[in-house]
C-alpha positions in Angstrom: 36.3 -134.9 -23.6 34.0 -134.2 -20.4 31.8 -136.5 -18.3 28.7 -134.4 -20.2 30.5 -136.7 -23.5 29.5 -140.0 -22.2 25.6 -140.4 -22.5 24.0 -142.7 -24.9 25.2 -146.5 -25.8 28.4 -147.2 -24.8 29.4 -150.7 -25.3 31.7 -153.0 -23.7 33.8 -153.8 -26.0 34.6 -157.7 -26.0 38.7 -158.3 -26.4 39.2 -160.9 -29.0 41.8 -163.6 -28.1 43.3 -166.8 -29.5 43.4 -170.3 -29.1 46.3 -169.9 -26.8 44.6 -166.9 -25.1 46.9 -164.0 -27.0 45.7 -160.7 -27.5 44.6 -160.2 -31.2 44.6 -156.4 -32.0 43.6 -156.9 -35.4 40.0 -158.4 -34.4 39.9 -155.7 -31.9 40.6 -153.0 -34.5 37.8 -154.1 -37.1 34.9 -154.6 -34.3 35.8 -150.5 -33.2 35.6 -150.2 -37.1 31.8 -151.8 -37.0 30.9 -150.1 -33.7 31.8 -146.6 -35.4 29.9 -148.0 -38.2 26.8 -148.9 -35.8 27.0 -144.6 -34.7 27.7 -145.6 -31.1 28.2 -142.4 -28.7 31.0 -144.2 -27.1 33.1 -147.1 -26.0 34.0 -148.5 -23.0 37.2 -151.4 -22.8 38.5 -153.8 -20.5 35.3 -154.0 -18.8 33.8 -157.2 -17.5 32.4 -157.9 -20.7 36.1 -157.2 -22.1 37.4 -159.7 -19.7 39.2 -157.3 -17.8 40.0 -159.1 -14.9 42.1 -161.4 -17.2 44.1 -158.2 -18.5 48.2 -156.9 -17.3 48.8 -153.4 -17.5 50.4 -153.7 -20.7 47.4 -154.9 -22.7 45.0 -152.7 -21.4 47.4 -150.0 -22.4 47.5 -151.9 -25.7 43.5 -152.2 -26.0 42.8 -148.6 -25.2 45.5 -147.1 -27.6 44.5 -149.5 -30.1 41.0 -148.0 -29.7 41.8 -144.3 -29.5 43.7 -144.1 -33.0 40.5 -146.0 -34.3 38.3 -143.9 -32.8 40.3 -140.8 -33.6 38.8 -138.8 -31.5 35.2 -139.0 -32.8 33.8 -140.6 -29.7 34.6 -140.9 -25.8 36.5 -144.1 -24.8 36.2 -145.5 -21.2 39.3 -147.8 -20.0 38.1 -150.4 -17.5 39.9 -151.0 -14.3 39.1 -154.5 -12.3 42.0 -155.4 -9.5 42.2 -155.7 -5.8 44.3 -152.3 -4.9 44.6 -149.0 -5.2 47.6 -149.0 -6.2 47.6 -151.6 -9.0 44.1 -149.6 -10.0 46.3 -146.5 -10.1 49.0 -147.9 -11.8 47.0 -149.2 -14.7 44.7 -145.8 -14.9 48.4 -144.3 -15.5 49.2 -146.4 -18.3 46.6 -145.3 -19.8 46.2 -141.5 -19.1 48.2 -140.0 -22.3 45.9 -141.4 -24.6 42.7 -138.9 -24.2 40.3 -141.6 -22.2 37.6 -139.6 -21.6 37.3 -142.0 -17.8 37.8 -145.2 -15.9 35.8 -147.1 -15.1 36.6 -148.5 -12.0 34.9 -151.7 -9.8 35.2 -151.8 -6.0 37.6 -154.4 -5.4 36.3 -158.0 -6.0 38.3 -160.3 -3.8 36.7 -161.7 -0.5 37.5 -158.6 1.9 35.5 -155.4 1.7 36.3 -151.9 2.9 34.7 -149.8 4.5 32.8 -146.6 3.5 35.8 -144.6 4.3 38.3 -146.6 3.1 36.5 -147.2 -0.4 35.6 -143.7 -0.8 39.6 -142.8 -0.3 39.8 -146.0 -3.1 38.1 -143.9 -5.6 39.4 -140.8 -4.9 43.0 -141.8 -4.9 42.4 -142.9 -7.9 41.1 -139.9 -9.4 44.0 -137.9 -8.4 46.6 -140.2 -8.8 45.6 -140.3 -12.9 44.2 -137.0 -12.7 41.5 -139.1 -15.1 37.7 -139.1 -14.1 35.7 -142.0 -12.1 32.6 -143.9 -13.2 32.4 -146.2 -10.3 31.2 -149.8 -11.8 28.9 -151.1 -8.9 28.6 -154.8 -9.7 30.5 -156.7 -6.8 28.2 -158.5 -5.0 30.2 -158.5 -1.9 31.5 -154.9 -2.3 28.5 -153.9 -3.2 27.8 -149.4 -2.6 24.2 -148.6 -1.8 22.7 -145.4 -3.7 23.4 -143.7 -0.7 26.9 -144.6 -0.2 27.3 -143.4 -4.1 25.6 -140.4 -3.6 28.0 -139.5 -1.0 31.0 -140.1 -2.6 29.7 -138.5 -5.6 29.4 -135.1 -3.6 32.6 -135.3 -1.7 35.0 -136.9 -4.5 35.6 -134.4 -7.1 37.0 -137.1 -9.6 34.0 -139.5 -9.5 31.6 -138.3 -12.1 29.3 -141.1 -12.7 28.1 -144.5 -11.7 27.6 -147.6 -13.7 24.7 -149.6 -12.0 24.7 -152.9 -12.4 24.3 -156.2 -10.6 20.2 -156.6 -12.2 19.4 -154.1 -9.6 16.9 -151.8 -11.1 15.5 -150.3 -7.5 19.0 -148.7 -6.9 19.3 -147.3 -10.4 15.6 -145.6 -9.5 17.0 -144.4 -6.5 20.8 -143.0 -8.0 18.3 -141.3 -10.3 16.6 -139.5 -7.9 18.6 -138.8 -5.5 21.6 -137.2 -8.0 18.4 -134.9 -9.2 19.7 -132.1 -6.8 21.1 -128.7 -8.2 24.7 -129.8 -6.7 25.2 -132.9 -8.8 23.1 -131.4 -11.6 26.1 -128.5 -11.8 28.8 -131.5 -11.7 26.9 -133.3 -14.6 26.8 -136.3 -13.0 26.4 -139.0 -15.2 24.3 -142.4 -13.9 24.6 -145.4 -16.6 22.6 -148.6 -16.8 23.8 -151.9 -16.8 21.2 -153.4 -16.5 21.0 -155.2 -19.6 17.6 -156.8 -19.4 15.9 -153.3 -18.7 17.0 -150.5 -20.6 14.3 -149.6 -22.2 12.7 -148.2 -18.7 16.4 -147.4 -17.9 16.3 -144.7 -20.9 12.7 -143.9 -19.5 13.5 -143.2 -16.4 16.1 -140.9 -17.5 19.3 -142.6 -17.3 22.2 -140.9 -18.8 23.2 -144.1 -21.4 24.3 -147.5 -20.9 27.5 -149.7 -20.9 26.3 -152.9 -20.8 27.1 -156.1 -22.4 23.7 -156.5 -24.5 24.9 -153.5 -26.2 28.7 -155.1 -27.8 26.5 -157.9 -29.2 23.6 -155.6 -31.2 24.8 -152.2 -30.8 22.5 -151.3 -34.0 19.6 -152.0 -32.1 20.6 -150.5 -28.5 21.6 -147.2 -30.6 17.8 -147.5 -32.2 16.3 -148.5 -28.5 17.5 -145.5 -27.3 16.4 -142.7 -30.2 13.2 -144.4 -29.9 13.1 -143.3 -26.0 14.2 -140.1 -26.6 12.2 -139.4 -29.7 9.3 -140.7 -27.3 8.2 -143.6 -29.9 7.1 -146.2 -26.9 5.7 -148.7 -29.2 9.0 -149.2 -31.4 10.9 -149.2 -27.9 8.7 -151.6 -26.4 9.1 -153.8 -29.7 13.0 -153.4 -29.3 12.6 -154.4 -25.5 11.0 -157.6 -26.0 13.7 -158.8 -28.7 16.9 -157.7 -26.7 15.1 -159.3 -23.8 15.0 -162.8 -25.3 18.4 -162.2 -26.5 19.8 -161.8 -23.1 17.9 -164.5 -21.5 20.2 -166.8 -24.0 23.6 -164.9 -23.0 23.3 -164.6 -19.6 25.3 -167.3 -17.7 28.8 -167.3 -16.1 30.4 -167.4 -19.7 28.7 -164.3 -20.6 31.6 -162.8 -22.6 32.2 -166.0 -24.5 28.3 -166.1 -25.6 28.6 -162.4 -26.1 31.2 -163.5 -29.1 29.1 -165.9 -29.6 26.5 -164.0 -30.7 28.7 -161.8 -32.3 29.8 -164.9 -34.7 26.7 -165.2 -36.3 26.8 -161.6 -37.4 29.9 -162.5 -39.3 32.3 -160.4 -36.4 35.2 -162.2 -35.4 34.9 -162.1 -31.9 37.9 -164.9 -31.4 38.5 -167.0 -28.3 37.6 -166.5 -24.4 40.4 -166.5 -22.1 41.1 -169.8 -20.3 40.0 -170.7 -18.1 36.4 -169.4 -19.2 34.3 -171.9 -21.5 33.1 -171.3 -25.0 28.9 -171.4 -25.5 28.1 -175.0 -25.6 26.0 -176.5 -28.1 22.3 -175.4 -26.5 23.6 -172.1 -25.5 24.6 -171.8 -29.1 21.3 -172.4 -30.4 19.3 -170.9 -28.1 21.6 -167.2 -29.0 21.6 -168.0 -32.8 17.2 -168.5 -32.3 17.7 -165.1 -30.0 19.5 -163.3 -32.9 16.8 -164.3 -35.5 14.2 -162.4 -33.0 16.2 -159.3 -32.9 16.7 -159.0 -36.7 12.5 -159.4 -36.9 12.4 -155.2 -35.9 14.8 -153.7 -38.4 13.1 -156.0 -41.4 9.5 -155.3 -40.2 
């Protein structure tokens, strides 16, 4: 696989746990199954929506293998990497390097003290050369936060970064990676800019973003993966239809327990989705019901 594989919906991948917060593979295993089922164009794990900050080494080894001899090779896999070092990010992107991940994905480190420009490009590229694995830098930490221009920079001077997953609701700074990487430099390195910005993909896909991996997309991934031939088949109306549906869905998972509401919505598709990990809540009663109302709205499209 190359960074020109990933483009398209890539979902998070949710990692099902149980009620004493063990790792159940099985779960795991059947929602690849539906995702392949849903013609995804790839899958990222141990991402945010994954709860990979909760993860060892040795599980996100287990997730991602678990993953590749599902997947088999028919689509690109993404392993995510959230920790506070470069070393523990380059121990855990080693674990994982034998099995044909087509990248990391790799956050800025999230605890209270941030580095400096040099010091987090050097983060990345270590990295990168340490696994001898491509980068998509996952720009979500608030505090760690990388302007455009600070991406842009390490995209041209780190060989191993290859993309950028732009999150944090910023929609301005995806504009801006967008045009800025529009240069015949980054063009050659087939640099790949992914929305997560879950809330606004349909003018993410508009504006010419590459894909997305973002969380909206592990709980309908039938609908992202029609959202997005709708924008590139240049059928506005059904995408603007498909907008207003996945908007109302995340406006009912969006809270600090996003990954448990994620499986919750995924419950009343009939997908296992099993337990967060403690110490993060299940949906309460009124986030329940106001996903299970959201996942009426979205089903309204494919019947109409």
């Amino acid at each position: 696989m190359t960074n020109q594989d990933i483009s398209g919906i890539v979902p998070p991948m949710i990692t099902p746990f149980d009620a004493e917060g063990n790792l159940d593979e099985g779960l795991h295993r059947a929602e690849v199954r539906h995702m392949l089922a849903a013609n995804v164009h790839g899958l990222a794990v141990c991402g945010s929506t994954g709860e990979g900050h909760t993860l060892t080494t040795d599980e996100t080894l287990r997730v991602t293998a678990s993953t590749a001899e599902e997947v088999n090779g028919q689509i690109p896999i993404i392993t995510g990497i959230i920790c506070d070092s470069t070393q523990a990010a380059i121990e855990r992107g080693r674990a994982v390097a034998h099995l044909g991940v087509a990248a990391l994905q790799v956050t800025p480190v999230h605890y209270l003290f941030r580095p400096d420009d040099d010091a987090m490009s050097r983060h990345f590229d270590r990295i990168a050369q340490a696994t001898g694995l491509p980068v998509v830098i996952y720009n979500v930490v608030p505090w760690s936060y990388l302007s455009p221009k600070l991406l842009v920079r390490i995209l041209r001077r780190v060989d191993g970064v290859i993309g950028v997953k732009q999150s944090a609701s910023d929609m301005k700074a995806l504009a801006d990676l967008l045009f800025l990487v529009d240069s015949p430099e980054l063009r050659q390195k087939r640099v790949r800019i992914l929305s997560a910005v879950d809330a606004l993909l349909y003018p993410s896909f508009s504006l010419g973003a590459h894909g997305a991996v973002a969380a909206i997309l592990t709980a309908v991934p039938e609908c992202c993966v029609e959202l997005w031939n709708a924008v590139q088949e240049g059928d506005h109306a059904r995408a603007k239809r498909l907008h207003d549906c996945l908007l109302g869905l995340w406006n009912a998972i969006d809270h600090p327990n996003l990954p448990a509401n994620v499986k919750t919505a995924l419950q009343f598709q009939g997908r296992d989705g099993g337990f967060p990990r403690a110490p993060m809540p299940q949906s309460s009663p009124e986030q329940r019901q106001q996903i299970h109302q959201a996942m009426e709205r979205v089903a309204e499209p494919a019947v109409a």
